[in-house]
C-alpha positions in Angstrom: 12.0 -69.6 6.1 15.5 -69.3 4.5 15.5 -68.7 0.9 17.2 -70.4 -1.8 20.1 -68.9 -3.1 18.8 -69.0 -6.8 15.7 -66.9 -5.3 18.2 -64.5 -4.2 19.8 -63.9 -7.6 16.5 -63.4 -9.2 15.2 -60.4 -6.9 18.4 -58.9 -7.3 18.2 -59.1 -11.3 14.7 -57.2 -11.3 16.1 -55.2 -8.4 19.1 -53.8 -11.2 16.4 -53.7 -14.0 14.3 -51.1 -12.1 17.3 -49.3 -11.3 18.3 -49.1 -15.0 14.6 -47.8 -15.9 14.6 -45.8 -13.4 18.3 -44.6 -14.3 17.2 -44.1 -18.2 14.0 -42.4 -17.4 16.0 -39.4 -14.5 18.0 -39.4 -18.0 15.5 -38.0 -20.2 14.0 -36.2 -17.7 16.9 -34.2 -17.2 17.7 -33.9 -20.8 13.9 -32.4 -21.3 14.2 -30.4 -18.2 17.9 -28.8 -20.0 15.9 -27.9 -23.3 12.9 -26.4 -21.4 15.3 -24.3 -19.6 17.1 -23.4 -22.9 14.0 -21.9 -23.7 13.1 -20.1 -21.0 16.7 -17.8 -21.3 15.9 -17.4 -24.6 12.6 -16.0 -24.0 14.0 -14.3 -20.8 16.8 -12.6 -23.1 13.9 -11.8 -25.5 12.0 -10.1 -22.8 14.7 -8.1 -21.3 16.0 -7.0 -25.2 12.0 -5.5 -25.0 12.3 -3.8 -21.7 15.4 -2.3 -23.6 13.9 -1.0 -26.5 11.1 0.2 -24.6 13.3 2.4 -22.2 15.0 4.0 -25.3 12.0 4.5 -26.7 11.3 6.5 -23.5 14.6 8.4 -23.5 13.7 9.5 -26.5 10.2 10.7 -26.8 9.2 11.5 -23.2 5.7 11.8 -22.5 4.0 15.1 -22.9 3.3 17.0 -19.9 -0.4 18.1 -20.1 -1.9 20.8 -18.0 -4.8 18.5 -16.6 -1.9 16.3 -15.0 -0.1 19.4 -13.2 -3.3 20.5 -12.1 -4.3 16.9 -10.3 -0.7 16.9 -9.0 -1.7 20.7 -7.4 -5.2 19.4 -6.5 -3.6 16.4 -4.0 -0.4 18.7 -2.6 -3.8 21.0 -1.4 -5.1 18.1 -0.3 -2.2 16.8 1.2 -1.4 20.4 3.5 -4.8 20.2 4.3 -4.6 16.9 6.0 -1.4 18.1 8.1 -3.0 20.8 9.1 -6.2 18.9 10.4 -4.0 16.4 12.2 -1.8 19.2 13.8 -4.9 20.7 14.9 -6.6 17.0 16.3 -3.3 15.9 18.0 -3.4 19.6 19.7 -7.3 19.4 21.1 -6.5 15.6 22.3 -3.6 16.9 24.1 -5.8 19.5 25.5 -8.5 16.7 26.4 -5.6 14.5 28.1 -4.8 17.5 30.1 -8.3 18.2 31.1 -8.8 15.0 31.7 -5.4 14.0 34.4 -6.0 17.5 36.3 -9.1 16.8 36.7 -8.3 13.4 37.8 -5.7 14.6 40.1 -7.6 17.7 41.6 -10.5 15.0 42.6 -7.9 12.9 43.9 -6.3 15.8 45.6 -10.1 16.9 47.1 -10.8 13.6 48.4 -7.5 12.9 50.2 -8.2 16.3 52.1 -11.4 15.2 52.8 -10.6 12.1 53.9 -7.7 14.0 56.1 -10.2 16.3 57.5 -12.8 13.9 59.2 -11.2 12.6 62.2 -10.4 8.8 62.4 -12.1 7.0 65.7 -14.0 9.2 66.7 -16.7 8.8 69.7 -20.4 9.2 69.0 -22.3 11.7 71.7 -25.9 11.0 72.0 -28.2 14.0 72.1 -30.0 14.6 75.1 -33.9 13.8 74.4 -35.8 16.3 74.6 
């Protein structure tokens, strides 16, 4: 069915007025969306001014050392040679295991290819005399 041309005109009317809303309403989006990030560098700039204050603050009154703190710090260093000296000593036996373990692999390898080499291939079966 061909349409009129006056039917034409109308859907493009309503066609431009949706644009338009649609145009007004991206507008006050985006002017909403400019405040609401106006805000957030203010309170951005606010928080880093903080961060600011709180690292002077630090620069100038460090905090106390106290003698339970450089004993914990002594307590894990112990702790911590301790723990390189039980993995030394594990990575030492399991290469002492591996080493067990592959010579004895290879001397069973090595007695059973002498074996094998010993007994002759083919060999003819004598029967024993009855007795």
């Amino acid at each position: 069915m061909a349409k009129k041309p006056g039917e034409l005109g109308k859907n493009a009317i309503e066609i431009n007025e949706l644009l338009i809303e649609n145009f007004a309403s991206l507008q006050k989006t985006m002017a909403n969306l400019a405040v609401k990030f106006n805000s957030l560098s203010d309170n951005i700039a606010k928080l880093l001014n903080l961060f600011e204050m709180s690292a002077r603050s630090f620069a100038e009154k460090p905090l106390p050392d106290t003698q339970k703190d450089k004993e914990f710090l002594d307590k894990i260093n112990i702790l911590l040679d301790q723990n390189k000296t039980i993995a030394k000593g594990l990575t030492l036996m399991e290469e002492k295991m591996r080493e067990r373990v592959v010579g004895s692999q290879t001397s069973f390898q090595e007695n059973y290819q002498q074996s094998q080499s010993s007994i002759p291939q083919n060999r003819e079966i004598k029967k024993l005399p009855r007795i």
